[in-house]
C-alpha positions as a Markdown table, in Angstrom:
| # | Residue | x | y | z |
|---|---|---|---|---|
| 1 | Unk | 38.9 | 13.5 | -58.3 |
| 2 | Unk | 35.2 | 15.3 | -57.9 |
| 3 | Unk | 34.2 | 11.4 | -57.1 |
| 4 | Unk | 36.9 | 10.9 | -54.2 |
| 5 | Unk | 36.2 | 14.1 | -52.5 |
| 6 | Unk | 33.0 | 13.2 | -52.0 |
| 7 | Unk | 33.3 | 9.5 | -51.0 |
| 8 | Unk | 36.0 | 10.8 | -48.4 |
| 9 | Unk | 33.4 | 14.2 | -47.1 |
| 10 | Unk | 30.4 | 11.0 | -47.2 |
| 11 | Unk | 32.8 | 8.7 | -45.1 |
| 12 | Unk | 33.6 | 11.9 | -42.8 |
| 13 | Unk | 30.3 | 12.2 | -42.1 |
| 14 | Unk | 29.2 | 8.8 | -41.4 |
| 15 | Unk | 32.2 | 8.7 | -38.8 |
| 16 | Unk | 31.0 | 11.9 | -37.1 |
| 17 | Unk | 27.3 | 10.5 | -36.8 |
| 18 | Unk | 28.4 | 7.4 | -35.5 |
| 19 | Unk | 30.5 | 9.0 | -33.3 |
| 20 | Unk | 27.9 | 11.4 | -31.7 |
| 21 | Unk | 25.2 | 8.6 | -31.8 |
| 22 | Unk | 27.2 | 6.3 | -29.4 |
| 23 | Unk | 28.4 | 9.0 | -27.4 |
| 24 | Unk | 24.6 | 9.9 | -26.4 |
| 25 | Unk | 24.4 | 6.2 | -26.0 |
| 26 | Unk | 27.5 | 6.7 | -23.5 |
| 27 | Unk | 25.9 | 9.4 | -21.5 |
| 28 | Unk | 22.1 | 8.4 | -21.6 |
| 29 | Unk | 22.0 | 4.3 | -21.6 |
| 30 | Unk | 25.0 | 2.9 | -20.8 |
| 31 | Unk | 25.1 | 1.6 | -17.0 |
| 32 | Unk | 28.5 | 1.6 | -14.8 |
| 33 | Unk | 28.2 | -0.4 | -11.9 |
| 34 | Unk | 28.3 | 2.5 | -8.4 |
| 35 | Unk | 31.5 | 0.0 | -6.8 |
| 36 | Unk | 33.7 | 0.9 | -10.2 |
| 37 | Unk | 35.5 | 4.0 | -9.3 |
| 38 | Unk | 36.9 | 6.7 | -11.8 |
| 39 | Unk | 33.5 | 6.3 | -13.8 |
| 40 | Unk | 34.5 | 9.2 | -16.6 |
| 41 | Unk | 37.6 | 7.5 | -17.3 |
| 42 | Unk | 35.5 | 4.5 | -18.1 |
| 43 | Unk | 33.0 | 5.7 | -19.7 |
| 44 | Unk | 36.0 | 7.1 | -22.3 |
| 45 | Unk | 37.5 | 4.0 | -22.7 |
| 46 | Unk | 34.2 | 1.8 | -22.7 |
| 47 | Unk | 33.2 | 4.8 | -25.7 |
| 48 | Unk | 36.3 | 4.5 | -27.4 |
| 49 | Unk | 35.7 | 0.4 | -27.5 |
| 50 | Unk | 32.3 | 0.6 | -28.4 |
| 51 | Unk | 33.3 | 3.0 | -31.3 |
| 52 | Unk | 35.9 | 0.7 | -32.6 |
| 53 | Unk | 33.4 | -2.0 | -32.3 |
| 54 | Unk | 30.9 | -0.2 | -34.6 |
| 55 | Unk | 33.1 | 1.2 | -36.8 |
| 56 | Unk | 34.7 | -2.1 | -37.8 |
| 57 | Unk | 31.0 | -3.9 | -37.9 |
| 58 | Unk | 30.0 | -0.8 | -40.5 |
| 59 | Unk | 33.3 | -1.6 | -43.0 |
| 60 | Unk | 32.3 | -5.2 | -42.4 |
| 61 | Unk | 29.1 | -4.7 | -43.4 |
| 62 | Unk | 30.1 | -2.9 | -46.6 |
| 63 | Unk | 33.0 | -5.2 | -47.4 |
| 64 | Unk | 35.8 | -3.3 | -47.1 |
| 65 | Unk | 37.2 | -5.0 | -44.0 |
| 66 | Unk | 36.2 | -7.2 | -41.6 |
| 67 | Unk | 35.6 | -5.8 | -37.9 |
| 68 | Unk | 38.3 | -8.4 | -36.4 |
| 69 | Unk | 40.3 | -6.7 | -39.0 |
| 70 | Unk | 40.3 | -3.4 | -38.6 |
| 71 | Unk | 40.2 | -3.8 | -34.5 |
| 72 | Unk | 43.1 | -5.3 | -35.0 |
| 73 | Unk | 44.6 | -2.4 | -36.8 |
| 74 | Unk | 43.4 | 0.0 | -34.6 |
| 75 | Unk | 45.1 | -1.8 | -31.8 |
| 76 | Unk | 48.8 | -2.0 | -33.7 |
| 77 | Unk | 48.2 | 1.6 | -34.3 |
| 78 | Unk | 47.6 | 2.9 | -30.6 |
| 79 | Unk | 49.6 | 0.9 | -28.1 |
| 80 | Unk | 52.7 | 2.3 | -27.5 |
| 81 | Unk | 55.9 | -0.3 | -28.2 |
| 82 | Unk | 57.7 | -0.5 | -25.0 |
| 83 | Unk | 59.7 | -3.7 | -24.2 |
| 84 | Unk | 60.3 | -2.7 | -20.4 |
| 85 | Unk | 63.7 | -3.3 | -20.3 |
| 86 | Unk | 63.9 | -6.9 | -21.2 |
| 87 | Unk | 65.2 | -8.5 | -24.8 |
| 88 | Unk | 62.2 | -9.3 | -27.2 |
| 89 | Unk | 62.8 | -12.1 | -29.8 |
| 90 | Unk | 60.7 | -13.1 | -32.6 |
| 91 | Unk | 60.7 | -16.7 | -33.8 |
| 92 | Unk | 58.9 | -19.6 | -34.5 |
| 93 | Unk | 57.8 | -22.5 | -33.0 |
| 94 | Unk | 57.2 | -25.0 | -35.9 |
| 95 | Unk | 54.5 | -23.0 | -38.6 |
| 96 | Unk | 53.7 | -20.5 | -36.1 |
| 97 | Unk | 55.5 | -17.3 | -35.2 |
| 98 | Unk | 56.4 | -16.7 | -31.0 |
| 99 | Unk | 57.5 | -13.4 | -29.4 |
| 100 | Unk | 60.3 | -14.8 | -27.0 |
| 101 | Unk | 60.5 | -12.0 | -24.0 |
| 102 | Unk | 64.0 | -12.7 | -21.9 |
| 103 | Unk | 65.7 | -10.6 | -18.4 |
| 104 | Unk | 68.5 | -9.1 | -19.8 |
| 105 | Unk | 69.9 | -10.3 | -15.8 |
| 106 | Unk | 71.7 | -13.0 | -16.4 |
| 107 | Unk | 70.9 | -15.8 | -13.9 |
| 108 | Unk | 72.9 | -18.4 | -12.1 |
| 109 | Unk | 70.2 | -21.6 | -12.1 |
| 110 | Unk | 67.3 | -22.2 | -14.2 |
| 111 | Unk | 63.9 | -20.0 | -13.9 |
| 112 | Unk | 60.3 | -20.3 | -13.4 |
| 113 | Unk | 58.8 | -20.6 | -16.6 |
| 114 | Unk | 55.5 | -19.2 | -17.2 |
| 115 | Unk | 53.2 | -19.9 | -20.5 |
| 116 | Unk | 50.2 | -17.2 | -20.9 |
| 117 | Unk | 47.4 | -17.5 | -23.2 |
| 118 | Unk | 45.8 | -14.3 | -23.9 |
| 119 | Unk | 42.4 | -13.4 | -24.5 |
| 120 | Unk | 40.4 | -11.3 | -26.8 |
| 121 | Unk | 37.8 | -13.8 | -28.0 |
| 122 | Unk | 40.1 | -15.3 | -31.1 |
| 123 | Unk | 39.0 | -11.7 | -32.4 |
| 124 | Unk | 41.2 | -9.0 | -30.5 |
| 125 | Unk | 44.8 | -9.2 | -30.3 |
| 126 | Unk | 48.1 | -10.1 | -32.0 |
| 127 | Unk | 51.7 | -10.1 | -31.8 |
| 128 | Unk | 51.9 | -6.4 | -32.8 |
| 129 | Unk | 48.8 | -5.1 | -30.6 |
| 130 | Unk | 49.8 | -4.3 | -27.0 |
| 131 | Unk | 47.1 | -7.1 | -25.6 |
| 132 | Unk | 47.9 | -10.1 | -23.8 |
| 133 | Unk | 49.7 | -12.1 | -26.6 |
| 134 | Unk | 47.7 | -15.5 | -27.6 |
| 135 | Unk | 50.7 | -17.6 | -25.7 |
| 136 | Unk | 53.0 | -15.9 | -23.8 |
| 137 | Unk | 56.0 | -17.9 | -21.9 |
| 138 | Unk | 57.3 | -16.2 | -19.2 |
| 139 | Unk | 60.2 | -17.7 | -17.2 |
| 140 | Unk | 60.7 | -16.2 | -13.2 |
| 141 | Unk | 62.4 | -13.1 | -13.2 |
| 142 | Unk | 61.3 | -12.9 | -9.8 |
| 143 | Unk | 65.0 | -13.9 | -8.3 |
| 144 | Unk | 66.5 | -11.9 | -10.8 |
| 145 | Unk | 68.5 | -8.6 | -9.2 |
| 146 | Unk | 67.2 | -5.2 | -8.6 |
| 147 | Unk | 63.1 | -6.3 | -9.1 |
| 148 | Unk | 61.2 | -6.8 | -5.9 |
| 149 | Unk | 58.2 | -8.3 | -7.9 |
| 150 | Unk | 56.7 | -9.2 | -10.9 |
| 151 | Unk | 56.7 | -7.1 | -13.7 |
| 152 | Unk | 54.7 | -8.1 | -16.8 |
| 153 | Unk | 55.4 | -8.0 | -20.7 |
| 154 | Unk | 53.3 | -7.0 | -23.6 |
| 155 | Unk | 50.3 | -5.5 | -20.7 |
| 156 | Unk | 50.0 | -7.8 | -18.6 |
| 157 | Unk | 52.3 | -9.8 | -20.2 |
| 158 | Unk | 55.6 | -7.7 | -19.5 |
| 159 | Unk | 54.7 | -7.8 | -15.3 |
| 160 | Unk | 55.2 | -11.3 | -15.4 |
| 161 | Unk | 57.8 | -11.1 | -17.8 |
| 162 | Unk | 60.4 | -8.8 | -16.0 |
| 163 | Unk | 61.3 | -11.7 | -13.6 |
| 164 | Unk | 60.7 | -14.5 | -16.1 |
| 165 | Unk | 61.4 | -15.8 | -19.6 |
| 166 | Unk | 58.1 | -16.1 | -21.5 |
| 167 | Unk | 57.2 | -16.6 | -25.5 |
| 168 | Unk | 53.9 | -14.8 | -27.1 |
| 169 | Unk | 52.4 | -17.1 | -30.0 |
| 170 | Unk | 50.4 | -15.9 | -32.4 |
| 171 | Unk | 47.4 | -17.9 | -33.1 |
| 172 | Unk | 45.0 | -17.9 | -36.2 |
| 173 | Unk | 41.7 | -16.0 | -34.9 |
| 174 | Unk | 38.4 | -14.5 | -37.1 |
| 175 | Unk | 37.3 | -14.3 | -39.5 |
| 176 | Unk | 39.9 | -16.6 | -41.4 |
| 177 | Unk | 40.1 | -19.2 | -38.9 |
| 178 | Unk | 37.8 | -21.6 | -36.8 |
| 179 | Unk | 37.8 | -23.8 | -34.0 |
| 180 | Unk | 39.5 | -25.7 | -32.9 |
| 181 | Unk | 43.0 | -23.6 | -35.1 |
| 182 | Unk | 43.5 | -21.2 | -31.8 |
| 183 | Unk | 43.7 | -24.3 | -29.4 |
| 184 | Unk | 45.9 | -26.0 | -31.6 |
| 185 | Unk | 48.6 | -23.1 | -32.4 |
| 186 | Unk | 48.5 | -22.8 | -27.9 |
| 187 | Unk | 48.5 | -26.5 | -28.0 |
| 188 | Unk | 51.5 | -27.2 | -30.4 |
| 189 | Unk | 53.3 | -24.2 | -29.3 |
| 190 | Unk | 53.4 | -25.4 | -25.7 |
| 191 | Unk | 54.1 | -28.6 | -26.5 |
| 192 | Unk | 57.6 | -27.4 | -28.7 |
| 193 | Unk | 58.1 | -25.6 | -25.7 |
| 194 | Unk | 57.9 | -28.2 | -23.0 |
| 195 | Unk | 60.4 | -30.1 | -25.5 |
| 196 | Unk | 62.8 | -28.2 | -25.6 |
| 197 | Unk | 63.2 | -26.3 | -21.5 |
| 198 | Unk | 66.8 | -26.6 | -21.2 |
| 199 | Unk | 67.5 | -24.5 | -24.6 |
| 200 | Unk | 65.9 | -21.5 | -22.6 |
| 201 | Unk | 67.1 | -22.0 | -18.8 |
| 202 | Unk | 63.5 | -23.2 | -17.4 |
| 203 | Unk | 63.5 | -25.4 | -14.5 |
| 204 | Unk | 60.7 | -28.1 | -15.5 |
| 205 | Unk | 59.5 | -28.3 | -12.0 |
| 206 | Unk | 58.3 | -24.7 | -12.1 |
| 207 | Unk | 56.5 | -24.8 | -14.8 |
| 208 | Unk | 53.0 | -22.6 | -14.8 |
| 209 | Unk | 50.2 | -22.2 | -17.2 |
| 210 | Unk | 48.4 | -19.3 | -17.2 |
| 211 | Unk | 45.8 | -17.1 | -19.1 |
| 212 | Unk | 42.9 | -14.5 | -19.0 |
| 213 | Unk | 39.6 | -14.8 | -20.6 |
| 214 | Unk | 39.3 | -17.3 | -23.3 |
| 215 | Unk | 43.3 | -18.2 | -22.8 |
| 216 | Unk | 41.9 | -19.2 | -19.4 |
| 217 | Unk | 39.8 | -21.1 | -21.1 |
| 218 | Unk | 42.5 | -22.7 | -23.1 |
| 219 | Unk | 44.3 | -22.9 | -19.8 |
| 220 | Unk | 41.9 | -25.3 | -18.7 |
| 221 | Unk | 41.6 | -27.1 | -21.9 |
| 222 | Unk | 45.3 | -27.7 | -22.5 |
| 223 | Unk | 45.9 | -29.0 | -19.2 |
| 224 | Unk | 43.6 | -31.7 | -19.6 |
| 225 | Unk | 45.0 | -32.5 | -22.6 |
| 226 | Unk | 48.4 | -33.3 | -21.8 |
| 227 | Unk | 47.7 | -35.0 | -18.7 |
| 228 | Unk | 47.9 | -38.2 | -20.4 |
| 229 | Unk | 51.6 | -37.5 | -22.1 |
| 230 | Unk | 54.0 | -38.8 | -20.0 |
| 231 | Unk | 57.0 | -37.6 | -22.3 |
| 232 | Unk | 56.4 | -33.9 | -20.9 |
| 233 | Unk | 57.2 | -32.4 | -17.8 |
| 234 | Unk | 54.0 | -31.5 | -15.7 |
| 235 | Unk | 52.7 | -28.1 | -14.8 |
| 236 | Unk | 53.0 | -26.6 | -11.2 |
| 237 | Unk | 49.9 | -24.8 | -11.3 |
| 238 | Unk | 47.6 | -22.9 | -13.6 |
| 239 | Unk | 46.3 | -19.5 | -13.2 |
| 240 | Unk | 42.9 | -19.1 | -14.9 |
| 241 | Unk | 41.9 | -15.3 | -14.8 |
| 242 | Unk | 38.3 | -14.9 | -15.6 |
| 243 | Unk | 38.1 | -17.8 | -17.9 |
| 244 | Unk | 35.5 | -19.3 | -20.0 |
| 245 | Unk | 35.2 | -22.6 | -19.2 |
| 246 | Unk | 31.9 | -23.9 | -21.2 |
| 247 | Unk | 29.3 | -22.5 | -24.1 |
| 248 | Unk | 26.2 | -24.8 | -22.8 |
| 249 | Unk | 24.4 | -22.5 | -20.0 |
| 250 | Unk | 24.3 | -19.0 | -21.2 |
| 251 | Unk | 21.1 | -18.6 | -18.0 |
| 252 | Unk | 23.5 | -18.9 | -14.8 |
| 253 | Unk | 23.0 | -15.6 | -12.7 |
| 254 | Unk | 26.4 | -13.5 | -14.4 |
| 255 | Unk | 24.9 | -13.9 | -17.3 |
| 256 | Unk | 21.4 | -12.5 | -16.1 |
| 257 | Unk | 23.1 | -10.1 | -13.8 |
| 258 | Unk | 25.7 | -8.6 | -16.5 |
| 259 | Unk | 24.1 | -9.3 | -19.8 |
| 260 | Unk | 24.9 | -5.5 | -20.5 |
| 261 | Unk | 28.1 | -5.0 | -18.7 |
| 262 | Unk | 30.2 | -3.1 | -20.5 |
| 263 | Unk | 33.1 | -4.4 | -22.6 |
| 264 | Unk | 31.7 | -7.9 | -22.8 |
| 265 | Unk | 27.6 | -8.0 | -23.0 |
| 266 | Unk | 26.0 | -11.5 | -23.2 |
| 267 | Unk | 25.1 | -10.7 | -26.7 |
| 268 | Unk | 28.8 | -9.9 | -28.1 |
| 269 | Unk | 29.8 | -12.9 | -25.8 |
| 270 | Unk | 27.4 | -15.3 | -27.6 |
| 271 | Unk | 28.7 | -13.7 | -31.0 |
| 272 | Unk | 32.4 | -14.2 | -30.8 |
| 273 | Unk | 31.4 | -17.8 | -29.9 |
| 274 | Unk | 29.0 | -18.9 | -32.5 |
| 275 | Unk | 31.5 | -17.7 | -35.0 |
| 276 | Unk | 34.8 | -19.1 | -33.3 |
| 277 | Unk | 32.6 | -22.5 | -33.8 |
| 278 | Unk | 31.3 | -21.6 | -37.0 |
| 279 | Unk | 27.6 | -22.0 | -35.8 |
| 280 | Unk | 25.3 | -19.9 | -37.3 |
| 281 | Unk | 24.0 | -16.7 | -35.9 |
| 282 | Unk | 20.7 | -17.4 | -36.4 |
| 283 | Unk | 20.8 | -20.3 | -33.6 |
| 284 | Unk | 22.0 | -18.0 | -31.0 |
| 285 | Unk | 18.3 | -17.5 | -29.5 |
| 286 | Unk | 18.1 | -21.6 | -29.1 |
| 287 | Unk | 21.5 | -21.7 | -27.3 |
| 288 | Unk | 20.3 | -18.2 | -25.3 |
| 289 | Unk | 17.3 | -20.5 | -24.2 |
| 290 | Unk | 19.1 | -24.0 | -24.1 |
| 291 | Unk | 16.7 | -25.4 | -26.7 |
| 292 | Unk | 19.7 | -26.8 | -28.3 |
| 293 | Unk | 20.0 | -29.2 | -25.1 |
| 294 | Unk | 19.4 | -32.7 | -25.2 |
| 295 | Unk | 17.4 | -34.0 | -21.7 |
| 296 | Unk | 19.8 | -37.1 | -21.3 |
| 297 | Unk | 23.1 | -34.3 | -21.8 |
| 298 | Unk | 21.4 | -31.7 | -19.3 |
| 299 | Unk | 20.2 | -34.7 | -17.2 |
| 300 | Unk | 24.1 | -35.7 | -17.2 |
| 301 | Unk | 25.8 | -32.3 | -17.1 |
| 302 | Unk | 23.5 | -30.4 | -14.8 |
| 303 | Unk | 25.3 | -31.4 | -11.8 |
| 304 | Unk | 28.4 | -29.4 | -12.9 |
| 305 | Unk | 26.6 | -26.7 | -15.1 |
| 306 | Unk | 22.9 | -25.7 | -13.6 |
| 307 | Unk | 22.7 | -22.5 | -11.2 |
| 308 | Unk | 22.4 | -24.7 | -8.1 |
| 309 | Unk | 26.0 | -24.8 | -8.1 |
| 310 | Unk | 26.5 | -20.5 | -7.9 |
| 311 | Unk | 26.5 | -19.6 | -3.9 |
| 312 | Unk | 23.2 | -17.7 | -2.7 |
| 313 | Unk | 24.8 | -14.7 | -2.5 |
| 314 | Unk | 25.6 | -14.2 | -6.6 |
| 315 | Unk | 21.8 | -14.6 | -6.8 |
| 316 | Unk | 19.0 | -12.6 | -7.2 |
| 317 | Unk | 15.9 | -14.2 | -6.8 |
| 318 | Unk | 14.2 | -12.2 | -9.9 |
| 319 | Unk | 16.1 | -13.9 | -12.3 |
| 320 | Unk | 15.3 | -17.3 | -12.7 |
| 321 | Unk | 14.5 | -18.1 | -15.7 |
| 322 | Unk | 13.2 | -21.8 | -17.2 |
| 323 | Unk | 16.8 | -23.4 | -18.4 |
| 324 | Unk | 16.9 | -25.5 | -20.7 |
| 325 | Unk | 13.7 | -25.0 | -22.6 |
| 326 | Unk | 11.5 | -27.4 | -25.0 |
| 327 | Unk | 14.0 | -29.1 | -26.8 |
| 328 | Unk | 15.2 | -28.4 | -30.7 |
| 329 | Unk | 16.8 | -31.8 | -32.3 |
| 330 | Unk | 17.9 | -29.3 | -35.3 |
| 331 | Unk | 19.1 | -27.2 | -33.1 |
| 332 | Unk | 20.8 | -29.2 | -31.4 |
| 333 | Unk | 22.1 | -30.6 | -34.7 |
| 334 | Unk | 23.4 | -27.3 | -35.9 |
| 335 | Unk | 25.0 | -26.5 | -32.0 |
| 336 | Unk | 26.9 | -29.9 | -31.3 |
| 337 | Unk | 30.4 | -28.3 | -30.7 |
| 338 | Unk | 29.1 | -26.6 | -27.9 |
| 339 | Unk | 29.6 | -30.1 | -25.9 |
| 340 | Unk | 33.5 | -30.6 | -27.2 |
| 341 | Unk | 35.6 | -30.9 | -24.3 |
| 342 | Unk | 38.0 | -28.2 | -26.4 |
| 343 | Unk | 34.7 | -25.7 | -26.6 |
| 344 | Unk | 33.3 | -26.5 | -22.5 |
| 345 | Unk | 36.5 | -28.1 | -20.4 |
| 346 | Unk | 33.5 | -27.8 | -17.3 |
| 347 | Unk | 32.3 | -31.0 | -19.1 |
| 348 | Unk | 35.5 | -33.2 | -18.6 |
| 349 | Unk | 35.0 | -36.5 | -16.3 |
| 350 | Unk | 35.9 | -36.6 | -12.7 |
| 351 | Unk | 38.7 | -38.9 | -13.1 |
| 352 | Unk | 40.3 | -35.9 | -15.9 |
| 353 | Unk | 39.5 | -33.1 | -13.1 |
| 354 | Unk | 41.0 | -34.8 | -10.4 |
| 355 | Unk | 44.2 | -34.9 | -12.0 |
| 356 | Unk | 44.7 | -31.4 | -13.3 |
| 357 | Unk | 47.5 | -29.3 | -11.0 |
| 358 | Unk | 46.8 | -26.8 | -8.3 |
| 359 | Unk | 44.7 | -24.2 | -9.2 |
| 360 | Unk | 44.3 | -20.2 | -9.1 |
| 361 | Unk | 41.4 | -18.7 | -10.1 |
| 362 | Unk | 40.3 | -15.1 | -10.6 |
| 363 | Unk | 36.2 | -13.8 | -10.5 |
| 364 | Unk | 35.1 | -10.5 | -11.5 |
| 365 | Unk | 31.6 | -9.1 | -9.6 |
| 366 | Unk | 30.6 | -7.2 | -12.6 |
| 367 | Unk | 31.7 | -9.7 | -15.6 |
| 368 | Unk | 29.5 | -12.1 | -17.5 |
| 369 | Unk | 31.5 | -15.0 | -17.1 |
| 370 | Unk | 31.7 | -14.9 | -13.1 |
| 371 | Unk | 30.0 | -18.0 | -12.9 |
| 372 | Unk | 31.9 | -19.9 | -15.5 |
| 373 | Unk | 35.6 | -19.4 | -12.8 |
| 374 | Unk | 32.9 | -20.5 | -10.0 |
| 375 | Unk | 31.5 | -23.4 | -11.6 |
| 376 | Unk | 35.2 | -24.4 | -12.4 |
| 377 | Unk | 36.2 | -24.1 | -9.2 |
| 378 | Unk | 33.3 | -26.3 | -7.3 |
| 379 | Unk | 34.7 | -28.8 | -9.9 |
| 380 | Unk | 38.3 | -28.7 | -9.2 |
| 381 | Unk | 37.6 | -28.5 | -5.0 |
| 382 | Unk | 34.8 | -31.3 | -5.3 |
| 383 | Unk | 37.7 | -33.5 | -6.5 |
| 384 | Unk | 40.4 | -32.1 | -4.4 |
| 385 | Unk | 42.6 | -30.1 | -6.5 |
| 386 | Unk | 43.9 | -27.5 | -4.4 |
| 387 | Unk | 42.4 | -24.3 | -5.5 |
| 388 | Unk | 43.3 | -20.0 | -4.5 |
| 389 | Unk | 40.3 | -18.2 | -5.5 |
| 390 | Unk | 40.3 | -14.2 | -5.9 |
| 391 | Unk | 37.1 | -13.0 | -6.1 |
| 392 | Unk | 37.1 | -9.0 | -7.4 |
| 393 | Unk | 34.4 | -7.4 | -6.1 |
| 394 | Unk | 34.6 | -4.2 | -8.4 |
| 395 | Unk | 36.4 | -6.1 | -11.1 |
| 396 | Unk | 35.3 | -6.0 | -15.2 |
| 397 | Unk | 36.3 | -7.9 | -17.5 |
| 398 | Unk | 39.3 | -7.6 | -18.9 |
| 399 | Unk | 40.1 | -5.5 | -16.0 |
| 400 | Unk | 44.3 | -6.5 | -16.1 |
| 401 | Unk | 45.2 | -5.0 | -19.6 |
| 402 | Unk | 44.5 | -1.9 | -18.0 |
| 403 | Unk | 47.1 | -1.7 | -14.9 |
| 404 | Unk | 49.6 | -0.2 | -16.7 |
| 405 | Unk | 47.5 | 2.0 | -18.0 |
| 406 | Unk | 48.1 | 5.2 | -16.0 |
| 407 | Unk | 45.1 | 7.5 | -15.4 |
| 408 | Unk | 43.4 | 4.5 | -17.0 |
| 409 | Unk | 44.2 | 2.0 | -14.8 |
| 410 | Unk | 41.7 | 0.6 | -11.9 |
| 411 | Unk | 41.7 | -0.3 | -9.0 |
| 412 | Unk | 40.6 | -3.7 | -9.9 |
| 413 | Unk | 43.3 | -4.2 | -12.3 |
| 414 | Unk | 46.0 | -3.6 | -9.5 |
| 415 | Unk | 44.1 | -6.1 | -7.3 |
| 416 | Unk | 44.4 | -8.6 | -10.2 |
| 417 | Unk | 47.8 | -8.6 | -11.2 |
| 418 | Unk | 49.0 | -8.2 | -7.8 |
| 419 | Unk | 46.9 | -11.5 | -6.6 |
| 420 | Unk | 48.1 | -13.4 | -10.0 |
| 421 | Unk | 51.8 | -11.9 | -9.1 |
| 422 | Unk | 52.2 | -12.8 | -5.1 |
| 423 | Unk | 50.8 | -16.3 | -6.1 |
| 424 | Unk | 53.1 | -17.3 | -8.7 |
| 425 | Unk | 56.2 | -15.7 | -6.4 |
| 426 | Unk | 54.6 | -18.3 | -3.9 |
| 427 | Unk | 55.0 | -21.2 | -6.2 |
């Protein structure tokens, strides 16, 4: 008993010293861009991440749970349950288990359907945390009576939802599962789905693919993947909301530029990738330098992934470093994934690109992977796919979870959903 008191007073303690270390951190090093308005609020909720963070690294390091773990937990505990007024189904697609979101409106022809990959960095998220879900299917609720726009389900999720079906599928994420599980759970999921439109009312010409973060990213790598399978109905358009789109160049000017932006640092960027690959950390300076680069691959892929391609005006002329640097073979060894088209979709072939649906894409001034939605979109226009760019010039990442957020909400993250919302009502 003696023994428990004081392992619970030791753990008390360690929690209020944590606490009060990163909250002088807060105040005394941590920098908010001056365009981001409401700066206390986000310097609480960049604090309350940043705890979280720590906190689950700490029991990590101890082995009493892993930080993906207890984020998770954290999450399931503190986002409120609320299903908007629209009928939530849980199911499964196969091995793996969908959140089906329906309008209780009953509707007279077939809707829009909608498929959204959520991000979170295969570390963050869930079917019971309030996030983006992994894969969320949302069919148009936009015609539906009494709603005037989009209104999306689970976050971001129910806004889009309101006027739409849509399904949330869980996929496996860290630290039990690796690449490539996460674009195979979206991949299979989507594919049951496109299989089966008529059981759930969705008119296969309306079909849109959407996602945020690295679901962007899988955005990007699923339609190229099932532009060769002619047994499924074709997407309409994809909506890629600051996606990652390759894990080659880690030197372009957002990652210079926002290497300590909150939320998402360089550092934490590099981390959640090295272990969704299962490369070791260890390599993470190589890849940071581009040692890891073979000269006949950089030689090939420059044209799409060098900082020539970024517009003058993301530049700044003091930070240009030399990219890639002296070359590693073990390195490079040891970092081969990072060239899979289902790690860097930047790196499909011309002929792939040209043949991937119209296009809207979303850019954050103050996120790290900026560049990654502009390189993708030079792609896409070079081989004239239509493309709707919305460039947010006092957005963060991760911006949209937060525009239902009340006092805690942004004017960024209005300016995203409503871009992502008046598009799709377009379609």
């Amino acid at each position: 008993m003696i023994l428990a008191i004081i392992l619970f007073m030791a753990a008390c303690l360690l929690v209020l010293g944590v606490s009060i270390w990163l909250l002088k951190e807060e105040i005394f090093t941590v920098h908010i861009p001056v365009p981001i308005t409401h700066r206390v609020r986000f310097h609480i909720l960049h604090y309350v991440f940043q705890l979280t963070l720590t906190l689950g690294n700490l029991l990590e390091k101890m082995k009493i749970c892993s930080m993906p773990h207890f984020f998770r937990f954290i999450q399931d505990l503190v986002v409120p349950k609320n299903n908007y007024g629209v009928s939530v189904k849980n199911m499964h697609f196969g091995t793996i288990p969908v959140r089906l979101f329906q309008p209780k409106t009953a509707s007279s022809g077939l809707r829009r359907g909608i498929i959204f990959y959520h991000g979170g960095g295969c570390v963050f998220g869930g079917l019971g945390a309030g996030l983006l879900p992994r894969l969320t299917l949302l069919d148009a609720l936009a015609s539906a009576p009494g709603f005037s726009s989009y209104q999306i389900i689970e976050r971001p999720c129910f806004h889009l939802a309101i006027a739409h079906h849509h399904y949330i599928t869980w996929y496996r994420k860290l630290p039990d599962h690796h690449h490539p599980s996460a674009f195979q759970d979206c991949l299979n999921a989507t594919i049951h789905f496109l299989k089966d439109l008529k059981t759930y009312g969705v008119d296969p010409a309306r079909l849109v693919v959407s996602g945020e973060s690295i679901g962007a990213g899988a955005v990007a790598i699923i339609t190229q993947v099932l532009l060769g399978r002619q047994d499924l109905p074709r997407f309409r358009a994809q909506v890629l909301i600051y996606p990652i789109t390759q894990v080659v160049n880690f030197q372009l000017p957002s990652y210079q530029q926002n290497q300590n932006a909150p939320f998402l640092p360089r550092k934490f960027l590099m981390t959640c990738a090295c272990k969704y690959l299962a490369i070791d950390l260890s390599w993470m300076d190589a890849m940071l330098k581009g040692t890891n680069i073979p000269p006949d691959y950089w030689k090939k892929y420059k044209k799409w992934l060098g900082s020539d391609n970024i517009p003058q005006r993301f530049k700044s002329q003091d930070l240009q470093p030399k990219f890639p640097g002296p070359f590693n073979e073990t390195a490079y060894l040891e970092t081969t994934r990072i060239f899979d088209l289902e790690a860097s979709p930047l790196l499909a072939d011309d002929k792939t690109i040209a043949q991937l649906p119209e296009a809207f894409l979303v850019s954050c001034e103050y996120d790290v992977l900026r560049d990654d939605c502009l390189l993708y979109k030079k792609r896409l226009e070079d081989q004239g796919v239509p493309v709707t760019w919305c460039h947010v010039e006092d957005g963060f990442h991760g911006c949209i979870l937060l525009f239902d957020k009340g006092i805690f909400s942004f004017p960024c993250s209005h300016e995203v959903m409503n871009s992502t919302v008046s598009y799709i009502k377009g379609i």
